[in-house]
VMD Tcl script that draws the C-alpha trace (Angstrom):
set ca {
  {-20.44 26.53 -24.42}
  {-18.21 24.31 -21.77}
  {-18.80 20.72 -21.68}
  {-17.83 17.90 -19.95}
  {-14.45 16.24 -20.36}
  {-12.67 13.02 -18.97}
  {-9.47 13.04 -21.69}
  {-6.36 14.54 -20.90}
  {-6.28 17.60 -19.03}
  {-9.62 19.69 -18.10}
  {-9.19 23.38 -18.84}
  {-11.20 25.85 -17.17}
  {-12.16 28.04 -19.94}
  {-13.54 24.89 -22.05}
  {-14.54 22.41 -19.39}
  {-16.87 22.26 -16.37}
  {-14.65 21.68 -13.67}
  {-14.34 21.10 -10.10}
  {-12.93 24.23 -8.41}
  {-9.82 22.64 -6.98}
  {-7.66 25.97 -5.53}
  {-7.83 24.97 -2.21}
  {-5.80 21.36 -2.74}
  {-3.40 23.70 -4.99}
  {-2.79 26.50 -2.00}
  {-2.39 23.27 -0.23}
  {0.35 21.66 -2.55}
  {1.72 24.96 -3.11}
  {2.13 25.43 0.62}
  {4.77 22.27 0.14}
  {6.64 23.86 -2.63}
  {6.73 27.43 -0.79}
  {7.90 24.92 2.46}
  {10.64 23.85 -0.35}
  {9.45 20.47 0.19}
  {10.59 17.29 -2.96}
  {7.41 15.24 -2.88}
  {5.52 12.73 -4.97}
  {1.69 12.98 -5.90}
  {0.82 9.28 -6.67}
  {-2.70 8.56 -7.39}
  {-4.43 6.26 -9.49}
  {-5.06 6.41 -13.16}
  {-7.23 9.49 -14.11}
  {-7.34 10.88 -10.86}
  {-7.03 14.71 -11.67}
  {-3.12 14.57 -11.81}
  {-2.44 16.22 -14.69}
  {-5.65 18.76 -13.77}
  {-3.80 19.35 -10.87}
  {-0.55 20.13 -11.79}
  {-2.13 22.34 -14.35}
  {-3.39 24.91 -11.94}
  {-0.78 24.33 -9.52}
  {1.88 26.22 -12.77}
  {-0.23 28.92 -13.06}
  {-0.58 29.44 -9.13}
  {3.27 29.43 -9.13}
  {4.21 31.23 -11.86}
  {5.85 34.86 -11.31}
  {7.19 33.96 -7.74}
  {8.81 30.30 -9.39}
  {10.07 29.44 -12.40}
  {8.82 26.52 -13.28}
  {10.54 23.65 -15.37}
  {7.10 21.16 -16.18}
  {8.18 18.23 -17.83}
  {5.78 14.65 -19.21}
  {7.80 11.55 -19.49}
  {5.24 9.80 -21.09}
  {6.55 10.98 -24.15}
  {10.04 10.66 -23.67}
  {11.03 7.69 -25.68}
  {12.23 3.96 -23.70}
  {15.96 4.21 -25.06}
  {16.65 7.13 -23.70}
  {16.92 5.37 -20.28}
  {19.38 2.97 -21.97}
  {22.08 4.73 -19.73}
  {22.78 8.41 -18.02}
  {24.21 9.64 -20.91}
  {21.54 9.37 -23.43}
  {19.06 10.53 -20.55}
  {21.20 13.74 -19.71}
  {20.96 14.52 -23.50}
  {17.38 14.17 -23.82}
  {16.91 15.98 -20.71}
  {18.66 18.68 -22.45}
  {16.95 18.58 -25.03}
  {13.41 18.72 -23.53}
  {14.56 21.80 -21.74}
  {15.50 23.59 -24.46}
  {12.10 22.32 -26.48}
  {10.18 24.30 -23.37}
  {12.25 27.43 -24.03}
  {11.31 27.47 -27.73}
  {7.98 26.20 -28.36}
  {6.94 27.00 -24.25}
  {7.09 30.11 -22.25}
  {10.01 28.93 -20.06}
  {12.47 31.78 -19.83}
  {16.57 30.35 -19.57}
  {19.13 32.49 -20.25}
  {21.55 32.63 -23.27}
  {24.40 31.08 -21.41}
  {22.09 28.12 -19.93}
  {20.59 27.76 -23.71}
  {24.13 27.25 -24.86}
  {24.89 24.86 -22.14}
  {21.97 22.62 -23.22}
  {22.74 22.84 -26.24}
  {26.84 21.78 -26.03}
  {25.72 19.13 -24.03}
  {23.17 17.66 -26.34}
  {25.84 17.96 -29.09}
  {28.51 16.21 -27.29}
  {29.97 12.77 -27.81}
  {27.43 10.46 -26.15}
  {30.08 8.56 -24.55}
  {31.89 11.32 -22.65}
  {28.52 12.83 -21.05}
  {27.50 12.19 -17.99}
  {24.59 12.89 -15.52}
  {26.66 15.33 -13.12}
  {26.83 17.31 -16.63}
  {23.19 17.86 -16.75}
  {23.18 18.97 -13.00}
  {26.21 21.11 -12.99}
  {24.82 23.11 -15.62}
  {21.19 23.32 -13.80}
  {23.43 24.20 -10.95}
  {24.74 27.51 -12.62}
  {21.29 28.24 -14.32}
  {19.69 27.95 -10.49}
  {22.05 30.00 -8.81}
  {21.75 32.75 -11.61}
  {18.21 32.87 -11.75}
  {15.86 35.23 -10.22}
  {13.42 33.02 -9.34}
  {13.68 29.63 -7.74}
  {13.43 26.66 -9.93}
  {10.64 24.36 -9.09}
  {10.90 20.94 -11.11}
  {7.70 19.16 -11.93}
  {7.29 15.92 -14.24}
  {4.47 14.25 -15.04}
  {3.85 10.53 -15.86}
  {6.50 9.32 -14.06}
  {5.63 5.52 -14.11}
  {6.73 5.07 -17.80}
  {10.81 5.94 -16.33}
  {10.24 3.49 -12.78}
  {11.33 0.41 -14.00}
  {15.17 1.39 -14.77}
  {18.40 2.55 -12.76}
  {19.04 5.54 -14.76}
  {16.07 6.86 -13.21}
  {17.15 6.06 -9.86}
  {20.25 7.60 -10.72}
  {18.25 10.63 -11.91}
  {16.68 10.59 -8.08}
  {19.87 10.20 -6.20}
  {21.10 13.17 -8.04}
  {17.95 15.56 -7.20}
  {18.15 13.78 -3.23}
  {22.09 14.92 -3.25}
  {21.22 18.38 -4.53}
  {18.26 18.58 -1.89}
  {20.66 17.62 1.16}
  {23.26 20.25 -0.22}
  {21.41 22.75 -0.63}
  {20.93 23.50 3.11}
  {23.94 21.76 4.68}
  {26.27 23.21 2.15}
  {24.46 25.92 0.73}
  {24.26 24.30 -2.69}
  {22.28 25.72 -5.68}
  {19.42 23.19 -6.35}
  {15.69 23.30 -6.93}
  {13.13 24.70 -4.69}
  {11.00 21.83 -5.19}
  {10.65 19.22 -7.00}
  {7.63 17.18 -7.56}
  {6.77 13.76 -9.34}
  {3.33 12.68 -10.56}
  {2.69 9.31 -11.08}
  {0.47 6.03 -10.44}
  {3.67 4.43 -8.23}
  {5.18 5.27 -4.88}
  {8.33 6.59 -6.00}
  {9.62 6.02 -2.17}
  {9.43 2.11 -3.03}
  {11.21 2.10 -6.51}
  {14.32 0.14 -5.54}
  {12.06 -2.72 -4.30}
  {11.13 -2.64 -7.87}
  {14.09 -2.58 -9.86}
  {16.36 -4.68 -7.73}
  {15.02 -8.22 -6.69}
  {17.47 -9.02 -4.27}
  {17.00 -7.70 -0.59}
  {19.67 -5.09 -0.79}
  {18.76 -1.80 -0.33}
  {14.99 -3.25 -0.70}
  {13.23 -0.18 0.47}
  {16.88 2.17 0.61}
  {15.09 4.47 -2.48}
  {16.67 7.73 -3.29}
  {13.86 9.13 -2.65}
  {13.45 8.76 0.93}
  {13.80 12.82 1.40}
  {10.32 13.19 -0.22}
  {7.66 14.91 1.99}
  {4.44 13.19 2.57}
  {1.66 14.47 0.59}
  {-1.83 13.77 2.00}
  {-3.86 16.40 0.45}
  {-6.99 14.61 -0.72}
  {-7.41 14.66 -4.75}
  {-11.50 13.42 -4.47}
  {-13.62 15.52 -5.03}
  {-16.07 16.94 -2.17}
  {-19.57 17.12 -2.68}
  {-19.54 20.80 -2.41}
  {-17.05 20.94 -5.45}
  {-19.57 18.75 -6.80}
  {-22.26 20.53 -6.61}
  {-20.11 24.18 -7.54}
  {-19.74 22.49 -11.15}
  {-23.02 21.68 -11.09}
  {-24.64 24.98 -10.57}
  {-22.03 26.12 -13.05}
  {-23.74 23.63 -15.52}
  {-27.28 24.72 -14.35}
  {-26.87 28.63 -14.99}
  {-26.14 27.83 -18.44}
  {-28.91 25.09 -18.95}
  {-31.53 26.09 -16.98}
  {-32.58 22.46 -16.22}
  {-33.93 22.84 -13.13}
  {-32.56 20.31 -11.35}
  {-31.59 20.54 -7.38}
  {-28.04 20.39 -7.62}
  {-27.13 20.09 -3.96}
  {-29.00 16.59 -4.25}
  {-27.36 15.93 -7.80}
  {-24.69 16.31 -6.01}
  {-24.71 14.15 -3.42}
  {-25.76 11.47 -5.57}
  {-23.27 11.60 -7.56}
  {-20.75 11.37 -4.70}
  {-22.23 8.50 -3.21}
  {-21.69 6.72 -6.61}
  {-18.15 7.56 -7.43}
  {-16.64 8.95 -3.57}
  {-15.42 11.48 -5.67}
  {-13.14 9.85 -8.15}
  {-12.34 12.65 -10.77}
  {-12.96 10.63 -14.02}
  {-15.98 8.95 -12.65}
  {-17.58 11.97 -11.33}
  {-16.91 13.63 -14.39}
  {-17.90 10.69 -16.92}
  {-21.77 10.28 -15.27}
  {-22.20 13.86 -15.84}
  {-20.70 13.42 -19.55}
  {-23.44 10.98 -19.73}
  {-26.39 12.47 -18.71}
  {-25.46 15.65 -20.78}
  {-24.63 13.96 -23.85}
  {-26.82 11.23 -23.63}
  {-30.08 11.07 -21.41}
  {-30.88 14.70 -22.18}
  {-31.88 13.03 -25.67}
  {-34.02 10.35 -24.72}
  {-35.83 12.86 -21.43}
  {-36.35 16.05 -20.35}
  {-33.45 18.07 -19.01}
  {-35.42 18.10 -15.90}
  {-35.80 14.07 -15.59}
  {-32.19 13.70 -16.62}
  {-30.54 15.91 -13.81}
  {-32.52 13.67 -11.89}
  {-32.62 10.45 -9.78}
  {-34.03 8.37 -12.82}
  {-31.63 9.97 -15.48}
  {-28.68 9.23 -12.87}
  {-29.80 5.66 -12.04}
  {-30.16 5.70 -16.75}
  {-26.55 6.92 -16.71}
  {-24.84 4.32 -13.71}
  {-26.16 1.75 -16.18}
  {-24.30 2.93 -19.26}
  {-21.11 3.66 -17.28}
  {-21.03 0.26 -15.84}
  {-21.99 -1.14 -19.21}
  {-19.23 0.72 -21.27}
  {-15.44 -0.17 -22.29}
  {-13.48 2.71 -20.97}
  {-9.81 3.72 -20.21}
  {-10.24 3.94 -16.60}
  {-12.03 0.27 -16.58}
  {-9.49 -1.23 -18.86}
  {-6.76 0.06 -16.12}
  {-8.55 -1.37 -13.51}
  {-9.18 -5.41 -15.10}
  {-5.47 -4.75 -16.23}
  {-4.12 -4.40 -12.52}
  {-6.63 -7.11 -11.34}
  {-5.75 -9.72 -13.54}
  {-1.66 -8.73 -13.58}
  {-1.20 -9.45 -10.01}
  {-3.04 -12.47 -8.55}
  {-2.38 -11.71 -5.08}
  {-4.45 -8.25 -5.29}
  {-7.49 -10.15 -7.18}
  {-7.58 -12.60 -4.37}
  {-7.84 -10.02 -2.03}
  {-10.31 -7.63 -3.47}
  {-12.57 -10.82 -4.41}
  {-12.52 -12.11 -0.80}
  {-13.39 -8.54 -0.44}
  {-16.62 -8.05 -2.51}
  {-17.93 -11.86 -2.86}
  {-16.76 -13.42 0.45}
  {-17.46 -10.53 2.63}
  {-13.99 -10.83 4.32}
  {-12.99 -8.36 6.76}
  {-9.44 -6.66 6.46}
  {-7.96 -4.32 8.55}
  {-6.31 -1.26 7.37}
  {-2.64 -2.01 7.25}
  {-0.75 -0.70 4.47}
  {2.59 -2.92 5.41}
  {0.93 -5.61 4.32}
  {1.95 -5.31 0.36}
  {-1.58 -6.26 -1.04}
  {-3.17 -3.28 0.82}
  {-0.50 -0.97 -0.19}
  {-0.65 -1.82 -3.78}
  {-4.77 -2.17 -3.86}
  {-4.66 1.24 -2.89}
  {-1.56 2.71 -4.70}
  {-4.14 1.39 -7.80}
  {-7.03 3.06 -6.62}
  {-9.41 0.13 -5.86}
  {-9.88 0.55 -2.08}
  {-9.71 2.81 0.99}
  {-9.19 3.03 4.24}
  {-12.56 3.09 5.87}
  {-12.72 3.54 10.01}
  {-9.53 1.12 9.49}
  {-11.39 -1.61 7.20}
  {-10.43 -1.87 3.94}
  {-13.45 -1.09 1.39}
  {-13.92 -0.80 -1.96}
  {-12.88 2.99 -3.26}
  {-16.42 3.61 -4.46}
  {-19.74 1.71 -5.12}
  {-18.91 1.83 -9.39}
  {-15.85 0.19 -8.97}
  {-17.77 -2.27 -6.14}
  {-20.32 -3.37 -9.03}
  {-18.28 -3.37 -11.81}
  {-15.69 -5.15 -9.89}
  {-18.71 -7.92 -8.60}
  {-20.02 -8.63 -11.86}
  {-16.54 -9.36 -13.16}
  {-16.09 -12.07 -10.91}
  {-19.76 -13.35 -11.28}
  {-18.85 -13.56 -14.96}
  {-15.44 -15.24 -14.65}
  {-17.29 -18.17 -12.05}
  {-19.85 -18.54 -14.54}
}
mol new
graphics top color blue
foreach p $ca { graphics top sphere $p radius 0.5 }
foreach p [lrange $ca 0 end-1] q [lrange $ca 1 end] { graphics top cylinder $p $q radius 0.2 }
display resetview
């Protein structure tokens, strides 16, 4: 039996999901347009979902090199060389523990390279052999890596970016082998790194990645998707419940933030099914039973969001003038508070007015501050 699941990645055949092909045609309409972009969206936002069924959309017309730097460890950014090695390295992991196909000349490559004296490697080594194994290949090379925030706050990363921007201008002015897309997922806007790393005004917002495509494909979740998981749910439970409502209700709690959506379901099937009836509990009163525990409860997603509140004091002042002064801002993402309030996930853009993202995050967020001027 599927069940509900808000840790790591949802999987289809275990999890009721959210059908979410049409924002991967969508995506994969960018790679297909051979389009380098960046999905950043706050912390358990469907990313990694996402990307998930986006690989097995592209597979047998891409080959696709998926990569997580989350578990890459911090030294290896101590300079290109040790990053071109590990990169290596984590190819040649997906070739034999994954399904990713490279041939025996590439393998070898990898594996020279990884072998080599640390201090005569350098990053054009990496990319001159990727260079080879693209123009070889069948299929084109699509690049994907996930968790990209743990790498943003060095220059060897940047250097990493350049190199992928100078293969992306190449390949169609000088007919240069490179990938056919590459995308990054991650929390931060990859376009603003620089800003970041360097605290001088040079080259403040002169990123590398300044060739990346916009991506506006909206990662909520609709109420129709909604309410598809939902009557998913209900031909296996026969509860009885009227899930176009359900539905709805949900939304109106949670605008259709992934985790949340998914965690007040979690609730109300592990939890108020046991103290009502199925019936009651796919309900108004087993809904308004399970707001209470979510608000209530220590979670990831809540320990993210008091993390980025109380880190930068320029965003708390702004989202508590917000929710306790009822202070009126216009939409206006040049203003850096705005940008970075909604880079985070706490607000959106609302007929122009900036608003809380969703009404859990509006309470939750209120009694915080009640608390703290208490």
């Amino acid at each position: 039996m599927k069940e509900f699941n808000t840790t790591a990645v949802c999987v289809p055949s275990k999890h009721y999901m959210v059908d979410v092909t049409d924002k991967v045609q969508e995506i994969k309409a960018l790679v297909d347009a051979g389009k380098y972009f960046t999905i950043n969206r706050a912390r358990q936002y469907g990313k990694t979902t996402t990307l998930n069924a986006l690989k097995q959309a592209l597979i047998g017309q891409y080959l696709v090199v998926s990569l997580d730097f989350q578990s890459i460890d911090n030294d290896v950014f101590e300079n290109g060389a040790t990053f071109s090695q590990a990169m290596a390295r984590i190819i040649l992991d997906l070739y034999e523990f994954g399904n990713l196909s490279i041939p025996e000349d590439t393998r070898e490559a990898f594996e020279q390279l990884n072998n080599s004296d640390v201090q005569k490697v350098k990053m054009d080594d990496l990319f001159r052999i990727i260079k080879r194994w693209i123009k070889q290949s069948e299929l084109p090379l699509v690049l994907i890596i996930d968790e990209i925030d743990s790498a943003t706050n060095n220059q060897v990363f940047l250097d990493f970016l350049a190199q992928l921007r100078d293969g992306y201008i190449k390949r169609d002015t000088d007919s240069i082998p490179a990938f056919q897309s590459v995308i990054l997922a991650g929390v931060t806007d990859v376009k603003h790194l620089r800003a970041k790393i360097r605290p001088s005004d040079e080259h403040k917002e002169n990123s590398p990645w300044n060739i990346a495509a916009d991506f506006d494909v909206d990662m909520s979740l609709s109420v129709n998707g909604i309410k598809g998981m939902l009557d998913e749910y209900e031909l296996d439970h026969r509860t009885g419940m009227d899930t176009s409502y359900m539905a709805k209700l949900i939304f109106d709690y949670t605008s259709g933030y992934p985790f949340l959506v998914s965690r007040l379901c979690q609730l109300i099937d592990v939890h108020i099914c046991k103290v009502m009836s199925q019936s009651e509990a796919w309900s108004r009163n087993g809904m308004d039973e399970a707001v209470k525990m979510l608000l209530s409860e220590k979670n990831t997603l809540f320990d993210t969001l008091t993390k980025n509140i109380n880190s930068f004091p320029e965003l708390k002042l702004s989202i508590r003038s917000i929710l306790m002064e009822g202070t009126r801002m216009v939409w206006n993402t040049d203003q850096n508070a705005i940008a970075q309030l909604f880079m985070y996930g706490l607000v959106k853009n609302d007929h122009n007015v900036v608003k809380v993202a969703n009404r859990i995050f509006e309470t939750r967020l209120y009694n915080l501050f009640c608390q703290k001027k208490n």
